[in-house]
C-alpha positions in Angstrom: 209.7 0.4 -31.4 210.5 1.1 -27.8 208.1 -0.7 -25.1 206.3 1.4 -22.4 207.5 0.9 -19.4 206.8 2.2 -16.1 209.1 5.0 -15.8 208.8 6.4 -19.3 204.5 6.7 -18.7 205.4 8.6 -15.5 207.4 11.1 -17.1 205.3 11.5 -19.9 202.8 11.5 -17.5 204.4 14.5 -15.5 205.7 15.9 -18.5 202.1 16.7 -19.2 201.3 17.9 -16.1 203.9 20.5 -16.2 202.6 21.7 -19.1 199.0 21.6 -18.7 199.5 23.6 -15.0 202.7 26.2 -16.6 199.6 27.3 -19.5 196.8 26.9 -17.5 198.2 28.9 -14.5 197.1 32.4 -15.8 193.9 31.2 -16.4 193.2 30.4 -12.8 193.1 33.6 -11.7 189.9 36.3 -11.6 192.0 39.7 -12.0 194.8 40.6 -14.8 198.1 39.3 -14.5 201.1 41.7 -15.2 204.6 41.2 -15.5 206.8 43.3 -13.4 208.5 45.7 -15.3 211.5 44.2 -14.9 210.5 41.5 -16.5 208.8 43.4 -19.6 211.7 45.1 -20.3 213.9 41.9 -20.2 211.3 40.6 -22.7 212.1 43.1 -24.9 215.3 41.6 -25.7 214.7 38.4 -25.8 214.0 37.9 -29.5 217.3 39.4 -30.8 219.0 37.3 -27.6 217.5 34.2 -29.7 218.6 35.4 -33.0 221.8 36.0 -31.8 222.5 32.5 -30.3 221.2 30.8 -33.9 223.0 33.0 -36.2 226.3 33.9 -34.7 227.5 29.8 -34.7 226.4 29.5 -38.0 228.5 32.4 -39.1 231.5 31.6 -36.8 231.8 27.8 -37.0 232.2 25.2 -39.4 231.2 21.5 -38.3 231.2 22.6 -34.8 235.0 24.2 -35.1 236.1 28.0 -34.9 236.6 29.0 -38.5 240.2 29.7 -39.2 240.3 31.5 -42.4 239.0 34.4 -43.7 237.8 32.9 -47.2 235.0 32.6 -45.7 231.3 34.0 -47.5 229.7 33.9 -44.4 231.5 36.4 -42.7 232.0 38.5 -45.8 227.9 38.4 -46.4 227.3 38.7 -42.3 229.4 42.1 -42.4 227.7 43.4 -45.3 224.1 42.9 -43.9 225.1 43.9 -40.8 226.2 47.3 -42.9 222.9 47.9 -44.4 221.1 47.7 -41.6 222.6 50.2 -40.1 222.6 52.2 -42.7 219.5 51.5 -44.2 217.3 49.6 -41.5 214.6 46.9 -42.5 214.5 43.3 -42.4 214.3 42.6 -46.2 217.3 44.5 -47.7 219.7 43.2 -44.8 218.9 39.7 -46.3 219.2 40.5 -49.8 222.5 42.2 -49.5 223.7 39.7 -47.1 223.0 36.9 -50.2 223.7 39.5 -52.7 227.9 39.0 -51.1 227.1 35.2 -50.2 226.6 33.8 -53.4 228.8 35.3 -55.4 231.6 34.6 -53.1 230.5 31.2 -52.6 229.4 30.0 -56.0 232.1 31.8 -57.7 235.1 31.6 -56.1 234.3 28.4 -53.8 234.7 30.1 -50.2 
């Protein structure tokens, strides 16, 4: 086990601080707080931004490399999710189809 030294109890210290003043800052105020709308509508699009920056690597990369073949169930199952929910919309049935074309592909024939 690492000792405590000086420097790592001040920035655990400050790390703390941070924290405790970023969450506690809207509670310091008397009157509502509102965003800007600028910023509402940005957070609008910041769940599918997240989503996109987990799942997109994981579909396009292999032990941190570019894939370079297209026997590949990922993308297969990826394009076919991505199909139904256009088509169809909803969380659950882009999931299902997406492992409905995943496993077979990748139990079956190994991609």
């Amino acid at each position: 086990m690492a000792e405590l030294d000086p420097w790592r109890l001040l920035i655990f210290a400050a790390l703390g601080a941070v924290t405790v003043v970023t969450r506690g800052f809207f509670f310091l105020s008397d009157r509502p707080w509102r965003l800007p709308h600028w910023a509402e509508r940005g957070l609008q699009y910041a769940p599918i931004a997240a989503l996109a920056a987990v799942v997109v690597p994981e579909v396009v990369m292999q032990q941190g490399q570019l894939i370079h073949t297209w026997q590949d169930a990922r993308l297969y199952a990826a394009v076919a999710g991505a199909a139904w929910f256009f088509w169809r919309g909803g969380v659950l049935g882009t999931i299902v189809t997406g492992m409905a074309v995943y496993l077979p592909l990748r139990l079956g024939l190994g991609w």
